[in-house]
Each structure stands twice: as C-alpha cells, then as structure tokens.
MIDREN-290627 format. One record per residue (C-alpha): x, z, y; residue in one letter; residue number from 1. Coordinates in nm, 4 decimals. Each point is the difference from the previous one (the first is absolute). Layout:
<rs>
<r c1="X" c3="Z" c2="Y" rest="A" nr="NUM"/>
...
</rs>
This chain:
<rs>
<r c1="0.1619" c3="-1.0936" c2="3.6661" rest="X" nr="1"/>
<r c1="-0.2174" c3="0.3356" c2="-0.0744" rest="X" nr="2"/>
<r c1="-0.3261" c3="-0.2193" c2="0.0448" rest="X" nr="3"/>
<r c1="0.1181" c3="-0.2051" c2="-0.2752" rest="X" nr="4"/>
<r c1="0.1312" c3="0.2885" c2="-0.2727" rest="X" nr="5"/>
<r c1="-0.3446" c3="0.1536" c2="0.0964" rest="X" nr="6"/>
<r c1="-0.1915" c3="-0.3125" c2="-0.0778" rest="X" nr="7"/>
<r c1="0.1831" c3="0.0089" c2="-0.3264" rest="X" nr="8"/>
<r c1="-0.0484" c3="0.3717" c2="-0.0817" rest="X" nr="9"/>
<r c1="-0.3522" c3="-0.0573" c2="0.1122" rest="X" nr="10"/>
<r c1="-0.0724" c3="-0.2625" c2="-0.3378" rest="X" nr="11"/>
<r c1="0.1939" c3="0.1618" c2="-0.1927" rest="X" nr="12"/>
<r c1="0.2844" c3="-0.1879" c2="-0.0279" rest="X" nr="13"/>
<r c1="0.2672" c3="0.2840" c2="-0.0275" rest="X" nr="14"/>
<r c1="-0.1718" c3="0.0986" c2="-0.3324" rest="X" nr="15"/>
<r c1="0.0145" c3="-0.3300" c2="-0.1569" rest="X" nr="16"/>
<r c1="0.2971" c3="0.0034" c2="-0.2742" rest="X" nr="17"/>
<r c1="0.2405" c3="-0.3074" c2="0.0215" rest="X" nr="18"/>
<r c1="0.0466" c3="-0.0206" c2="-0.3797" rest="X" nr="19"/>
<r c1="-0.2986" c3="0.0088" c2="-0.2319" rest="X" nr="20"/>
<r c1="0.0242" c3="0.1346" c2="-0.2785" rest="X" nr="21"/>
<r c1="0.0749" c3="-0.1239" c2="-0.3051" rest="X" nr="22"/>
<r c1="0.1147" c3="0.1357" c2="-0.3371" rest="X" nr="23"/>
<r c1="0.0939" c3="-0.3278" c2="-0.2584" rest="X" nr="24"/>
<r c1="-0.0384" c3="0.1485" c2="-0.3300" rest="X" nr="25"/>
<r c1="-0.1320" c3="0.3071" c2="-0.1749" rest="X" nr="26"/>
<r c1="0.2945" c3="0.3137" c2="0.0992" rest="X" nr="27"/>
<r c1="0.0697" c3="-0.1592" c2="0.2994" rest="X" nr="28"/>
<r c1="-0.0800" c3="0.2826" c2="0.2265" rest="X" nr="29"/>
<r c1="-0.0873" c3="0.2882" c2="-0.1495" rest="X" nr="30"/>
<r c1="-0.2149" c3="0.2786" c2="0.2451" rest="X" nr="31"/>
<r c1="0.0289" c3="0.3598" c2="-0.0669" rest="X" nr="32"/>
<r c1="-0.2669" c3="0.2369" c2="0.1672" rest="X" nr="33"/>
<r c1="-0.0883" c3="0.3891" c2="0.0304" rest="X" nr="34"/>
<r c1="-0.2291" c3="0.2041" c2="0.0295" rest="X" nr="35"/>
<r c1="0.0766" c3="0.3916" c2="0.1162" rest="X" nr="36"/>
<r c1="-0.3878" c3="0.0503" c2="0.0624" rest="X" nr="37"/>
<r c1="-0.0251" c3="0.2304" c2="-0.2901" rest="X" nr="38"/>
<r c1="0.3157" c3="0.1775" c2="0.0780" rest="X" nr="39"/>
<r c1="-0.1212" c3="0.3060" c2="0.0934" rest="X" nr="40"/>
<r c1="-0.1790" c3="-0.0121" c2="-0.3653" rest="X" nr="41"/>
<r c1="0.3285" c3="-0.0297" c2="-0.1763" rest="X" nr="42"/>
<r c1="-0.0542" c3="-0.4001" c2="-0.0543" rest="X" nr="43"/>
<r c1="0.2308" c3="-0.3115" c2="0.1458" rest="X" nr="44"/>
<r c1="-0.1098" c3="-0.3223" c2="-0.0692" rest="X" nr="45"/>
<r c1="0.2790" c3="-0.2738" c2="0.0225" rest="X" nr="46"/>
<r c1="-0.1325" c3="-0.4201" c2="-0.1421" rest="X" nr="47"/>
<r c1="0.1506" c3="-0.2972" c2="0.0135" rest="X" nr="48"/>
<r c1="-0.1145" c3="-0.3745" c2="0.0277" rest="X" nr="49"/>
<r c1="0.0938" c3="-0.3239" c2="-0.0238" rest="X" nr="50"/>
<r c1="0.0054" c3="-0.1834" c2="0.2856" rest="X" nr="51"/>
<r c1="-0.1308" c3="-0.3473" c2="-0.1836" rest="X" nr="52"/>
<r c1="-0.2613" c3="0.1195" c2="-0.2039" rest="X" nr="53"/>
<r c1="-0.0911" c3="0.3120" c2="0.1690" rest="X" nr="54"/>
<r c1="0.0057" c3="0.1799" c2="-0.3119" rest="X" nr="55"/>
<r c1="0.0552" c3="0.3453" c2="-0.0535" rest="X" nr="56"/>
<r c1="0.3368" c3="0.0097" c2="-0.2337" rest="X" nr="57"/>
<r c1="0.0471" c3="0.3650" c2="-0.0210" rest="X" nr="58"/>
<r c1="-0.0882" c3="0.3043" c2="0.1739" rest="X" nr="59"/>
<r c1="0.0895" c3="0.3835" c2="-0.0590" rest="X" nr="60"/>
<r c1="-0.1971" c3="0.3415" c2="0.0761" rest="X" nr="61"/>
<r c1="0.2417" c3="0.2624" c2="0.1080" rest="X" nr="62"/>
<r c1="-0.0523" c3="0.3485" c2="0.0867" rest="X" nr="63"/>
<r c1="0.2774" c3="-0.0062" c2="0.2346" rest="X" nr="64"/>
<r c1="0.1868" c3="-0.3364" c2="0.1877" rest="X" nr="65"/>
<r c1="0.2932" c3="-0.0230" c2="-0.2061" rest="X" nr="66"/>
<r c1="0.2344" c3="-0.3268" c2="0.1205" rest="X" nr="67"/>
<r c1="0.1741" c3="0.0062" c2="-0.3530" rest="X" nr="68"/>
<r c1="-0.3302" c3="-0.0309" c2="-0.2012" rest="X" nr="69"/>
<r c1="-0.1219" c3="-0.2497" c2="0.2133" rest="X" nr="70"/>
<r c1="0.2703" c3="-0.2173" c2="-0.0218" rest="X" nr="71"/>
<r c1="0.0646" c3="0.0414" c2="-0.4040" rest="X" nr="72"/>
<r c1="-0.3867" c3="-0.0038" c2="-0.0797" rest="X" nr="73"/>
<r c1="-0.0943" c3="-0.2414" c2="0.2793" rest="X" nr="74"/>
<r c1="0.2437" c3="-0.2218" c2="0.1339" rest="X" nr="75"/>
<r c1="0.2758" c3="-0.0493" c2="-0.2513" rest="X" nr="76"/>
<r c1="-0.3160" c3="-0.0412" c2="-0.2828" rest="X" nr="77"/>
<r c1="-0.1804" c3="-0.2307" c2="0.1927" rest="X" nr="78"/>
<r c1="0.3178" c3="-0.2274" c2="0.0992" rest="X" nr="79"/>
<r c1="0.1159" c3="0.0153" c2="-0.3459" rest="X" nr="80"/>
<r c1="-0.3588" c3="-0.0955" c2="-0.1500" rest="X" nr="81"/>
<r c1="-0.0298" c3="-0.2977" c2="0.2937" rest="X" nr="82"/>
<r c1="0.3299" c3="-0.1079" c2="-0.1317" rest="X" nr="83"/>
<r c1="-0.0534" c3="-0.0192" c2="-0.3448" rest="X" nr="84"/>
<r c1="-0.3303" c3="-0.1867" c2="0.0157" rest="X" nr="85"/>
<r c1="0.1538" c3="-0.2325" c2="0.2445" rest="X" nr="86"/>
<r c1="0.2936" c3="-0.0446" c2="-0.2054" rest="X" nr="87"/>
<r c1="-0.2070" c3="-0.0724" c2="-0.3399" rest="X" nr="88"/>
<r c1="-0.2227" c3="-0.2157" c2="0.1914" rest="X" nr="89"/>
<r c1="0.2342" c3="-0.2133" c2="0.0746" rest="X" nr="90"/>
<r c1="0.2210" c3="-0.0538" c2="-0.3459" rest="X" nr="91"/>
<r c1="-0.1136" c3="-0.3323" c2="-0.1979" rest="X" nr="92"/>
</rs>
C-alpha cells in the first residue's frame, strides 16, 4: 500500500485538483490579492480580479491594511459594479 501512494506522490498525482476551474460569466469569482511588501514604507496594496476575464476590476493603495476600506472600496464596489453590468446586460 505505501509503494503505491509513493508511486502516486512520485507523478504528482496528490497535486492534481479534482475540479477545474471554471468561472461561467463575468463576476463569477471575484479574486482579491495583497501586497504588504511596501509596508514598512507606509503602503498596502490590496486588487481584485475577475476570475473570467482576468481583469483587474478595482484595486486600492493604503497606507495601512484596513479590513473596512477594503471591503467598502474593494469588495462591496466591485460586486455591486459586476452586478449592475450583468444585470443591464441582460434586460431586452
């Protein structure tokens, strides 16, 4: 039984995801990322993407993290925005 899991972990079969992924439609999935690098210079960096198009859809310089800027500049603009043009997209 161990020669077999190590055959497997040997290809690379433990890092192989089950479920590829997929995002349908523009605000599907919506990635947020930071960036502390510049922390120590007073700047936070926080973006997020769309997981179909890969586009950036809004991002924010900071000089400190703050979780309630990034989530009424950021996240609740961005899901409102995606919304909106998804929404008016699809009226006749």
């Amino acid at each position: 039984m161990n020669e077999c899991i190590a055959l497997f972990c040997s290809q690379g079969a433990r890092n192989l995801n089950p479920v590829p992924y997929y995002a349908e439609y523009f605000g599907h999935k919506l990635h947020m990322d930071q960036n502390e690098k510049l922390g120590m210079y007073g700047t936070v960096h926080v973006v997020a993407v769309d997981g179909y198009s890969s586009k950036i859809v809004g991002w924010k310089s900071m000089p400190v993290k703050n979780n309630l800027v990034i989530y009424n500049s950021i996240y609740r603009l961005c899901h409102l925005c995606i919304f909106l043009s998804v929404f008016c997209l699809s009226l006749p």
